[in-house]
C-alpha positions as CSV (number, residue, x, y, z in Angstrom):
1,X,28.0,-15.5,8.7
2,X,25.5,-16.4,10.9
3,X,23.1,-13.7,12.9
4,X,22.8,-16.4,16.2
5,X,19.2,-15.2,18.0
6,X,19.8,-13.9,21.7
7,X,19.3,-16.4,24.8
8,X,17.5,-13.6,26.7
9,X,16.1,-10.8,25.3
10,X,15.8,-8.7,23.1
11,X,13.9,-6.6,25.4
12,X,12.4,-3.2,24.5
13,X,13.1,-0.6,27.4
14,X,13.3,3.0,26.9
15,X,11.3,4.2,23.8
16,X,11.0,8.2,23.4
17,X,9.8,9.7,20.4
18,X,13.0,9.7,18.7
19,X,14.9,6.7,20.4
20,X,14.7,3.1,21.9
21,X,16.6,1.2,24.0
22,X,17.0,-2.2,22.8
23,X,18.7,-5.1,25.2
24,X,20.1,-8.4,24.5
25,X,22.2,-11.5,26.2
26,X,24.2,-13.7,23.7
27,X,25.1,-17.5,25.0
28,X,28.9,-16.4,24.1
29,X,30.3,-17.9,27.0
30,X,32.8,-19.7,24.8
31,X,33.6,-16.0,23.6
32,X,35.5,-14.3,25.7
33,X,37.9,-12.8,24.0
34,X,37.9,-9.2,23.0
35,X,35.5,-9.0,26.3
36,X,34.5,-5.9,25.0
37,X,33.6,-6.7,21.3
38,X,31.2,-5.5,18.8
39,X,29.6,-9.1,18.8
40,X,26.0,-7.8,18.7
41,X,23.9,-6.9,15.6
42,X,20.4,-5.5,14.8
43,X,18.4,-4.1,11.5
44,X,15.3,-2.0,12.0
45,X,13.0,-0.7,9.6
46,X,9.4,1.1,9.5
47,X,6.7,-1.8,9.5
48,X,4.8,-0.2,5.6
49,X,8.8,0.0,4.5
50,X,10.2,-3.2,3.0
51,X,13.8,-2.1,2.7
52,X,15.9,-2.7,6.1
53,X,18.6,-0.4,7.9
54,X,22.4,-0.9,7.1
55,X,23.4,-3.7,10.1
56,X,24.3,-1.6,13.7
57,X,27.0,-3.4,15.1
58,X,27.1,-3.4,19.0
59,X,29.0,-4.2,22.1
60,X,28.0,-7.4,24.0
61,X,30.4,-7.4,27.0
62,X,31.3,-10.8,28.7
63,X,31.8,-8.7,32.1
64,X,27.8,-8.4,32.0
65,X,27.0,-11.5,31.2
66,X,27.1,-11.4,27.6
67,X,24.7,-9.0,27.0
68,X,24.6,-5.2,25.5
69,X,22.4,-2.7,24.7
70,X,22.1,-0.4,21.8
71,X,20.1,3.0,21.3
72,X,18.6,3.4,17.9
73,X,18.2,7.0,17.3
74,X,16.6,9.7,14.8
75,X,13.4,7.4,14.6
76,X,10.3,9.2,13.7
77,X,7.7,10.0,16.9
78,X,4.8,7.5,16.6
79,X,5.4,4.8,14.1
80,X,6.0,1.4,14.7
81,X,9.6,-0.2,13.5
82,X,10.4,-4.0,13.0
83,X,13.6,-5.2,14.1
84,X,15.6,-8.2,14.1
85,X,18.9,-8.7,16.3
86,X,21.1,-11.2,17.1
87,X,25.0,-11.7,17.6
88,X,27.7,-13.1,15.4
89,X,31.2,-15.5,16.2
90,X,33.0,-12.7,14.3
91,X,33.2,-9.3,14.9
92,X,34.6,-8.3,11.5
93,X,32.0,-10.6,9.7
94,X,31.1,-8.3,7.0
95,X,27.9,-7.0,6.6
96,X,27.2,-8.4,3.2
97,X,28.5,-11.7,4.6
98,X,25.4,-11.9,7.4
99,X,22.6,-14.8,7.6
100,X,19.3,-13.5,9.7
101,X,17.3,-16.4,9.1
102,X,17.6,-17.4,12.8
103,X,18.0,-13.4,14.3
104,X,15.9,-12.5,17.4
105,X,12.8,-10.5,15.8
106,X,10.9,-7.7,17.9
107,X,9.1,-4.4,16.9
108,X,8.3,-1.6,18.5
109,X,6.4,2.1,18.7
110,X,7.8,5.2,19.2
111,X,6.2,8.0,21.5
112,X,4.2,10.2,20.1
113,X,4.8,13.7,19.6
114,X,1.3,15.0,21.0
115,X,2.0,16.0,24.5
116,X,-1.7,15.5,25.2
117,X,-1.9,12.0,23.5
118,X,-3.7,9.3,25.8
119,X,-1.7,6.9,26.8
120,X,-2.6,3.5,27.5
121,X,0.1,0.6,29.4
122,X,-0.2,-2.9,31.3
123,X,1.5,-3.4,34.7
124,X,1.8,-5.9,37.3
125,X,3.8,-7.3,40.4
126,X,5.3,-10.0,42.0
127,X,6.2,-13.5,39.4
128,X,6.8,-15.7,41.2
129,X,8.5,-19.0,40.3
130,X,9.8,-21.5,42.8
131,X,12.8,-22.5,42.8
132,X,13.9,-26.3,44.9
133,X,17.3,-25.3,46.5
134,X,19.7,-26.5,43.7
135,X,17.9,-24.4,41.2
136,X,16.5,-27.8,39.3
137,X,12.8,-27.2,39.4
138,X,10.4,-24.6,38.8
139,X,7.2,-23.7,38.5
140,X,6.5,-22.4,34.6
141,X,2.7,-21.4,35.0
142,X,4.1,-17.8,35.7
143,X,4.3,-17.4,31.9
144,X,0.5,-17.6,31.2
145,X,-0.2,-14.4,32.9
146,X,2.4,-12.8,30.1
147,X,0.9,-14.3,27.2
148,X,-2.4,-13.1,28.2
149,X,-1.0,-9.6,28.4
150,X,0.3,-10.2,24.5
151,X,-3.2,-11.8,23.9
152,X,-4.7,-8.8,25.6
153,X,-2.8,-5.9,23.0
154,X,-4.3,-7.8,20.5
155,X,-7.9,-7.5,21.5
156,X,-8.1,-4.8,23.4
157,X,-5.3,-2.8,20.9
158,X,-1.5,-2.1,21.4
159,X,-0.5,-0.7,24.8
160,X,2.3,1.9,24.3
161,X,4.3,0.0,27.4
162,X,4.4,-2.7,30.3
163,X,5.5,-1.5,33.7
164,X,6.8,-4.0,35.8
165,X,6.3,-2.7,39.4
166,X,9.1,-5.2,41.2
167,X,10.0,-8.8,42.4
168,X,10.4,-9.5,38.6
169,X,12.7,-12.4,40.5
170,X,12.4,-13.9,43.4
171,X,16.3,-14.3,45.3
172,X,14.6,-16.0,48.3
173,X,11.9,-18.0,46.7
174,X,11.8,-19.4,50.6
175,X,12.4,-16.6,52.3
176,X,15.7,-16.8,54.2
177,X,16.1,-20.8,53.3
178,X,17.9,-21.3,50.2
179,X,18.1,-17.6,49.4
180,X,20.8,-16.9,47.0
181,X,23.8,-14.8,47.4
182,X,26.3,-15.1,44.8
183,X,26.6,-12.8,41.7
184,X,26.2,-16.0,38.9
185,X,23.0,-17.2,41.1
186,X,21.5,-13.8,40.9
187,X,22.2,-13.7,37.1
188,X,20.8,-17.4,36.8
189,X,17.4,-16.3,38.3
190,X,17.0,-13.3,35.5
191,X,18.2,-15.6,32.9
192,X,15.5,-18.2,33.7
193,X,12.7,-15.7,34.6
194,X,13.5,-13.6,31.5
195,X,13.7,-16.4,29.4
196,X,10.1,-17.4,29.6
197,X,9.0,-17.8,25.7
198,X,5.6,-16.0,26.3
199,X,8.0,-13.5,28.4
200,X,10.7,-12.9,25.8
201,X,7.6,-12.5,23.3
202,X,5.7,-9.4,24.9
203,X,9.2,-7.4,25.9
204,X,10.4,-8.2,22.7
205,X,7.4,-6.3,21.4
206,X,6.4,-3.8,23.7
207,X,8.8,-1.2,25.3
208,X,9.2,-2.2,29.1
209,X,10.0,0.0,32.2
210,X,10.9,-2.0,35.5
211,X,11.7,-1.2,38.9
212,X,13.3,-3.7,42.0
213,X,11.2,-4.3,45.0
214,X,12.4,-6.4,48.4
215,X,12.4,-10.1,46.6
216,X,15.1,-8.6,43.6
217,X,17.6,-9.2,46.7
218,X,16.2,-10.3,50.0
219,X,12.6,-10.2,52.0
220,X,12.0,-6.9,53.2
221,X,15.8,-5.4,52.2
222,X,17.5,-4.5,54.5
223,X,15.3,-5.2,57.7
224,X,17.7,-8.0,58.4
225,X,20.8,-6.9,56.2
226,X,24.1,-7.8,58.0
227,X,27.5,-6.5,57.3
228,X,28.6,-9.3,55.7
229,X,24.9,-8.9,53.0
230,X,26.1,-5.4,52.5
231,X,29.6,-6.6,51.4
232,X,28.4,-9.5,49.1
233,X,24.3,-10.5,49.0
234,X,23.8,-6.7,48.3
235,X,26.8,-5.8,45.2
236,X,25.6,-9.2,43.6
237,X,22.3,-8.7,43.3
238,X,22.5,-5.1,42.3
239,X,24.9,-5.7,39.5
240,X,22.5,-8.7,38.1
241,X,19.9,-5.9,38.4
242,X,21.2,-3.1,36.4
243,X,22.1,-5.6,33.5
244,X,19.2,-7.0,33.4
245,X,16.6,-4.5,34.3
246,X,18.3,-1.4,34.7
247,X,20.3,-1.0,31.6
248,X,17.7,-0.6,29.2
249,X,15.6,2.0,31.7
250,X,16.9,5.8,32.1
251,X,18.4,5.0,35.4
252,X,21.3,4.2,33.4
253,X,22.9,6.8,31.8
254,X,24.5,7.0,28.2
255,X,26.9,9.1,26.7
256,X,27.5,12.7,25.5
257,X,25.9,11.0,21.9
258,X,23.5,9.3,23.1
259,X,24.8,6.4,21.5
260,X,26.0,3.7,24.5
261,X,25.9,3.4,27.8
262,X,28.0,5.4,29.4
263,X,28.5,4.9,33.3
264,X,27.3,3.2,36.0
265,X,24.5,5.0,37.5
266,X,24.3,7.3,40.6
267,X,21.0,6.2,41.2
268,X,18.3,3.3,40.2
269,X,15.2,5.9,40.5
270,X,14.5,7.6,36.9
271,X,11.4,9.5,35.6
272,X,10.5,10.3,31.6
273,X,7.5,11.4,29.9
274,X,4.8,9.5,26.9
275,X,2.0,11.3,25.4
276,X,0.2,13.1,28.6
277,X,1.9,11.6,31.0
278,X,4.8,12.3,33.3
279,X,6.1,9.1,34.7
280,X,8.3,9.2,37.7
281,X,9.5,5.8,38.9
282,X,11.0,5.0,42.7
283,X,13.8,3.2,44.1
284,X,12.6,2.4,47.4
285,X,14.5,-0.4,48.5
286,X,18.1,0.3,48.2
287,X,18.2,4.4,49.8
288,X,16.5,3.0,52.7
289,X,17.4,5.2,56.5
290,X,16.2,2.8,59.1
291,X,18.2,4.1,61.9
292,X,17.0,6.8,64.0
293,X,13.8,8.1,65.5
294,X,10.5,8.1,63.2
295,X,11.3,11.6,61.9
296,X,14.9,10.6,60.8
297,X,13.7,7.4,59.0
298,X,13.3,7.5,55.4
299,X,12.3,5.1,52.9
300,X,13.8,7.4,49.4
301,X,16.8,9.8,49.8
302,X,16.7,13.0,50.6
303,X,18.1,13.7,46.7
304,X,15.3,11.2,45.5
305,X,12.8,12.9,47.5
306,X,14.0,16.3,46.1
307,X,14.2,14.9,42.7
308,X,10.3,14.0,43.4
309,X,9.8,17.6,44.2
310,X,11.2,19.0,41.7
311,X,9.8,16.7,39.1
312,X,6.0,17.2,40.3
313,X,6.2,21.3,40.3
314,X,7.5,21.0,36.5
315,X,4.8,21.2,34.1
316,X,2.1,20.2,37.1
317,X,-1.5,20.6,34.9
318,X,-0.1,17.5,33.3
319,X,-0.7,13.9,34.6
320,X,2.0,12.5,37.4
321,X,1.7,9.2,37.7
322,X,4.4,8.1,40.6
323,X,5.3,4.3,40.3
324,X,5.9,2.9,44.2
325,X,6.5,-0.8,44.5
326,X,5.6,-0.4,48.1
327,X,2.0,0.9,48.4
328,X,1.3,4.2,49.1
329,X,-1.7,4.3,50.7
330,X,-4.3,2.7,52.0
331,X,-2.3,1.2,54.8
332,X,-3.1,-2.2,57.1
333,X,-5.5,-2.1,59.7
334,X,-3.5,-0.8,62.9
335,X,-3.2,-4.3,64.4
336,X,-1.2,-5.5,61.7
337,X,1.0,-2.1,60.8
338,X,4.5,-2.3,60.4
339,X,7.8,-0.6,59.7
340,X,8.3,-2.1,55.8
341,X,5.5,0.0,54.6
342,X,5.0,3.9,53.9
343,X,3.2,3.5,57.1
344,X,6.4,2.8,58.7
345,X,7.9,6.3,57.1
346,X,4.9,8.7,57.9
347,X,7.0,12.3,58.2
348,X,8.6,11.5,54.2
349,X,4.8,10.5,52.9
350,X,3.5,13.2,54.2
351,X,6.1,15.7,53.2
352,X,5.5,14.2,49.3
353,X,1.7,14.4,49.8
354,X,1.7,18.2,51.1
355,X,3.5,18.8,47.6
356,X,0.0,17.7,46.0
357,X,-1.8,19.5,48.6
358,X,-0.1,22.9,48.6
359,X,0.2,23.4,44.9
360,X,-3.3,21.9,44.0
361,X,-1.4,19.5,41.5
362,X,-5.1,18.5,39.7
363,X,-4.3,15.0,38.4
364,X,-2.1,12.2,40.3
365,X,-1.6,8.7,41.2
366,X,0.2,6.2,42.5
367,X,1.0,3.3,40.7
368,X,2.1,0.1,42.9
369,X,2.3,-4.0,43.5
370,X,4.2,-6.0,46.2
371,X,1.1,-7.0,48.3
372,X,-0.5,-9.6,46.4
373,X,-3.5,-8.1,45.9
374,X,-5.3,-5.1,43.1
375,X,-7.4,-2.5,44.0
376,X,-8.0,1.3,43.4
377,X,-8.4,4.0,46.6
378,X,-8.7,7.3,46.4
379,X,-7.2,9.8,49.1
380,X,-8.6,13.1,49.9
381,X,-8.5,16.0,52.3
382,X,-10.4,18.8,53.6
383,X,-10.4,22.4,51.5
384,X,-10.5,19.9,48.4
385,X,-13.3,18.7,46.6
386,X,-11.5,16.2,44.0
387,X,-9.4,13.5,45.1
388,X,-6.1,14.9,46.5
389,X,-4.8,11.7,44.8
390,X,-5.5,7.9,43.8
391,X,-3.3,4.7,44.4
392,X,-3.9,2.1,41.5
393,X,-2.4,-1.4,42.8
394,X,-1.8,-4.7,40.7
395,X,-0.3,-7.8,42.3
396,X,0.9,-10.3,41.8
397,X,1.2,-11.3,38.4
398,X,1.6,-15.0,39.6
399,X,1.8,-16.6,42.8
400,X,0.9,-20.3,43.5
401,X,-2.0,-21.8,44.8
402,X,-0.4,-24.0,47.4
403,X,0.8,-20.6,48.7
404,X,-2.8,-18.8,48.7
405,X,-2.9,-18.5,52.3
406,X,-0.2,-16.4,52.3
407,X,-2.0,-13.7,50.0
408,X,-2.4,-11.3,53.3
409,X,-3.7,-8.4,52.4
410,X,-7.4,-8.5,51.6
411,X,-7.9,-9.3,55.8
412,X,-5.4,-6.6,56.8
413,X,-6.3,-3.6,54.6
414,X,-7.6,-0.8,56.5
415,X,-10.0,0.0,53.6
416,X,-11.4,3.2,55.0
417,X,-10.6,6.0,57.2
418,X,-7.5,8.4,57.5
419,X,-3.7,7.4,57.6
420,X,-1.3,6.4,59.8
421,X,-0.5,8.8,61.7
422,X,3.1,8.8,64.5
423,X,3.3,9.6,68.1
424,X,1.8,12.6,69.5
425,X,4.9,14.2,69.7
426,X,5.5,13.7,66.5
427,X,2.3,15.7,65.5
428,X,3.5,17.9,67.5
429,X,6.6,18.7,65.5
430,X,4.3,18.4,62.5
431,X,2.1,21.0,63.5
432,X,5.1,23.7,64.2
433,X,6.4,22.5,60.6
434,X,3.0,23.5,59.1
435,X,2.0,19.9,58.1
436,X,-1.2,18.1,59.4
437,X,-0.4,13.9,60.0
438,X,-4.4,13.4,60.3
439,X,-5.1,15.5,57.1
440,X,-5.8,12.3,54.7
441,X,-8.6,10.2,54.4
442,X,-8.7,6.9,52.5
443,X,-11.5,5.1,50.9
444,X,-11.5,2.1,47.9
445,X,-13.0,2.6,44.5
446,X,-12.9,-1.1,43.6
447,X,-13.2,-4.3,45.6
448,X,-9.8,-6.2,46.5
449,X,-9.3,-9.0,44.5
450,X,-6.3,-11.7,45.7
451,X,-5.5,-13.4,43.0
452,X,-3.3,-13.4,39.8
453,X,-3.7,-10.2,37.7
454,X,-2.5,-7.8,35.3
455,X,-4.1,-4.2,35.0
456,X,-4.7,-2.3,31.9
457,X,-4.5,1.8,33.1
458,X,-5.6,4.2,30.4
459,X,-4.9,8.1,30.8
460,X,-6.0,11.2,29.4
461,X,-6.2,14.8,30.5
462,X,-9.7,14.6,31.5
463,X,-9.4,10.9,33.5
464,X,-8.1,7.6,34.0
465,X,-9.1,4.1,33.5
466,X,-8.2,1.0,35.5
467,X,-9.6,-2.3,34.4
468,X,-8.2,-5.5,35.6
469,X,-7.6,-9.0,33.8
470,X,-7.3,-12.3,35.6
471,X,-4.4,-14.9,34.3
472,X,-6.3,-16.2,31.5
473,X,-6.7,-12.8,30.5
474,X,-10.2,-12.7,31.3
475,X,-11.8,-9.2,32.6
476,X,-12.7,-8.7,35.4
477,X,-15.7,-6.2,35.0
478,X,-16.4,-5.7,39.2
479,X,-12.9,-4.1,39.3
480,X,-13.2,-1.6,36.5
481,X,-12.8,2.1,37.4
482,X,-13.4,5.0,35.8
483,X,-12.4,8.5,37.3
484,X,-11.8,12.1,36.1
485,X,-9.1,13.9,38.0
486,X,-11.4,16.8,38.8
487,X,-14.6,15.3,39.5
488,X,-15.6,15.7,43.5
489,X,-15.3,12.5,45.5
């Protein structure tokens, strides 16, 4: 019997020190019945070991487009496994009987066990691929910028993930003409974008951690939702996300074994921890409280926003990195503000940022994309001689030429000077609350460059890194930053 390779995937997601997440989409539509069958198979072994795990059978389910995920557990913390995966026509195909000659073939490294281990990962933003309004054409130059990130793990050495900070897809290549709304268009778009060789290549290699920004469903979701997009446009496009990006991520939860998934989740927001580093990433499209004066507006729940809390107070000498598609700070130059941005929820940033300030958390970031641009800032405050925190933004990982006039940000970026602030009687109600809207002050580290990027961000204890590669995978020197968490500003 025949191990058939995967059509998308396999992708890497979760990888601990003990277990990994590991994602793949059969073309099975021919297969549809059991729906629920073990079609999938994978063999693993350590990369100096020549002798392969017994076959893991696993469930591909037709209901999710053909795809499954299975959790390989009691791996050891730090080595690096070789896989291969694939499905079969028969479900009770012996596993003597199986062919893996033309299996999907991936590896992976575990965490380490070292909490204090440096940790090194690429992240990006924003690939964009257009799409004519049957679907027929589109632009394939997006998967350069991925195999320069392979190319980049080979000089530079492995990274121990990629982060993809949001619009993985783009649903409204033109904005609100020709933007998609059906569930099998949404899942059309990942199976395209995910199917990239260079694409398949580097997840299939390197665990990957993703997160939806605006473009994963509309332009600025849900600005301009109607009731008839929260019925259909919005259920589609969330399903096609949690199969294809969520599933493999800790947003989704698995069962009591920790074995298979096990439920929908509650939430698409998930944190988890690698080496020295505490990673917590946001949801901060689909929570969104519009309605309502400034000080009832949010952009993250009030559970998200507590789970924030409570994440940054646990263990807080360690390194928080807090992944935002939407940039944190620094925001646009007042003329050009609006109400998509953080700038546009001032009372819920600064309630997170007086959770640095208060408890002198000594090493934090923001990690972000969606504006088409990369730069570093650091934000600081009086009382405080290191930076209170630092925003580290890559974007977009591709975006056209014909379309560089629309890469808006370098003009519009306020790239000093303090925060957005609200109305005065919002200060007002700040003050009595004991927080201080005029507190923060921005300034850039790095230049802003406009043009297609990847980062590489390494951590430690004592600093961080950020140096930034163009499409070719060529550095990019002028935009390399080095920082200790402690040194003054």
């Amino acid at each position: 019997m025949r191990v058939q390779g995967f059509s998308v995937g396999p992708i890497v997601g979760e990888c601990g020190t003990t277990r990994v997440r590991i994602f793949g989409r059969a073309a099975m539509a021919a297969v549809t019945e059991p729906r629920k069958a073990m079609w999938g198979r994978i063999q693993w072994r350590p990369r100096d070991q020549s002798h392969w795990s017994a076959p893991r059978p696993f469930r591909l389910n037709a209901n999710f487009d053909g795809s499954g995920i299975v959790v390989l557990t009691d791996l050891q913390p730090g080595c690096e496994y070789v896989y291969r995966a694939g499905w079969v026509s028969d479900p009770q195909a012996p596993d003597t009987a199986l062919d893996w000659q033309q299996a999907s073939e991936g590896s992976f490294r575990t965490a380490p066990a070292d909490p204090q281990a440096p940790v090194s990962f690429l992240f990006g933003s924003c690939s964009y691929r257009f799409f004519d309004l049957g679907g027929r054409l589109s632009d394939d130059r997006a998967d350069k910028t991925f195999a320069a990130m392979q190319a980049n793990q080979a000089r530079e050495g492995a990274a121990d993930f990629v982060l993809f900070c949001g619009d993985q897809i783009y649903a409204d290549p033109l904005n609100r003409l020709g933007a998609i709304s059906s569930e099998e268009s949404y899942l059309q778009r990942y199976r395209t974008a995910f199917g990239q060789p260079a694409m398949r290549s580097l997840m299939a290699r390197t665990p990957t951690y993703m997160i939806l920004d605006d473009h994963e469903i509309e332009d600025n979701w849900p600005a301009s939702a109607s009731a008839r997009d929260w019925v259909e446009k919005f259920p589609a496009a969330i399903k096609a996300y949690q199969i294809y990006q969520a599933s493999h991520s800790p947003a989704m939860p698995l069962g009591p074994e920790g074995l298979y998934l096990d439920q929908d989740p509650d939430h698409l927001w998930y944190h988890f921890s690698h080496g020295c580093m505490d990673m917590f990433v946001m949801d901060v499209r689909t929570e969104r409280q519009l309605a309502g004066s400034p000080a009832q507006r949010w952009m993250i729940s009030p559970e998200q926003e507590q789970a924030l809390a409570d994440w940054l107070l646990q263990s807080p000498e360690r390194v928080k990195l807090i992944v935002s598609p939407v940039v944190l700070f620094p925001d646009n130059r007042p003329l050009f503000r609006g109400g998509d941005a953080w700038e546009g929820f001032v009372h819920q940033r600064t309630r997170i940022l007086e959770i640095i300030r208060r408890h002198k958390l000594p090493r934090v970031a923001f990690v972000s994309g969606d504006v088409h641009a990369s730069l570093v800032a650091a934000l600081t405050c009086s009382g405080r001689r290191a930076p209170l925190a630092h925003s580290l933004v890559s974007s977009g990982l591709f975006w056209p030429a014909a379309l560089l006039p629309f890469r808006w940000y370098a003009p519009m970026i306020q790239r000093q000077g303090r925060l957005a602030t609200s109305s005065v009687w919002s200060r007002m109600l700040a003050r009595i609350a004991g927080l201080s809207l005029s507190r923060y002050k921005v300034s850039l580290l790095s230049g802003v460059y406009s043009r297609d990027a990847f980062a590489r961000v390494t951590v430690t204890p004592e600093g961080f890194e950020f140096c930034l590669y163009d499409r070719r995978g060529d550095p990019l020197p002028a935009m390399t930053v080095r920082r200790s968490w402690l040194a003054p500003e």
